[in-house]
C-alpha positions, 0 to 999 in steps of 0.5 A, spaced: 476 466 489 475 473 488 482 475 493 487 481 495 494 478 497 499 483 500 506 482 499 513 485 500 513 487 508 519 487 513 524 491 517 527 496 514 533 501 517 530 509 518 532 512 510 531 504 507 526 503 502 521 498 501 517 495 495 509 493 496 505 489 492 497 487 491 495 482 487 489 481 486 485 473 483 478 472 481 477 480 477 482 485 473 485 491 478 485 495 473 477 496 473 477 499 479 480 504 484 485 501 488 488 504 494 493 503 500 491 503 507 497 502 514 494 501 521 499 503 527 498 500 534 493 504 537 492 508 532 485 508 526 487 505 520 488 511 514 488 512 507 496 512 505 495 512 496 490 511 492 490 510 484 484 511 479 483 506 473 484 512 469 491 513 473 490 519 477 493 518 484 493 521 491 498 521 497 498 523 504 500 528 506 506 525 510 508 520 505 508 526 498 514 525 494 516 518 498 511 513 496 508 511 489 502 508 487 503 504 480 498 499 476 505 493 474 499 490 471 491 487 470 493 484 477 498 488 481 498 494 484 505 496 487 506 501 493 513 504 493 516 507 500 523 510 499 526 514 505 523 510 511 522 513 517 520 510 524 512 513 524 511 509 517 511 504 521 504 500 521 501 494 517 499 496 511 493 493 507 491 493 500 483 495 498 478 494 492 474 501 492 470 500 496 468 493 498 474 487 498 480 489 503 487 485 504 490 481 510 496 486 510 502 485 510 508 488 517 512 495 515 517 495 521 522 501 521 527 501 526 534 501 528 
């Protein structure tokens, strides 16, 4: 019942964009803070972009100016990710603070 779904993953040439999106079932997004996470291979799972409920959004440093995190409504919270490059890709998760995670969804970006 209460439920995370990522969407939007793919392969994208370097430079490309990518929209992601989280939609949430059985509770209202904006009650929490909701965050992304990406895992590579090999590689620990890390903090990507973070919302608040009252709006207030943090970034890693390697994706300042390139992704956005947005509330589209009570049940999707989206992730932007404009100018693409090889390193961003992972598989990225979409995460209720601090307790309910997404199954994630694939970011390939290659030539």
């Amino acid at each position: 019942q209460v439920q995370l779904v990522e969407s939007g993953g793919g392969l994208v040439q370097p430079g490309g964009s990518l929209r992601l999106s989280c939609t949430a079932s059985g509770f209202t997004l904006s009650s929490y803070s909701m965050s992304w996470y990406r895992q590579a291979p090999g590689k620990e799972r890390e903090l990507v972009a973070s919302i608040s409920g009252g709006g207030i959004t943090n970034y890693a440093n390697s994706v300042k100016g390139r992704f956005t995190i947005s509330r589209i409504n009570a049940k999707m919270v989206s992730l932007q990710m404009n100018s693409l490059q090889p390193e961003d890709t992972a598989v990225y998760y979409c995460r209720r603070n601090v307790d309910l995670w997404g199954q994630g969804t694939q970011v390939t970006v290659s030539s």
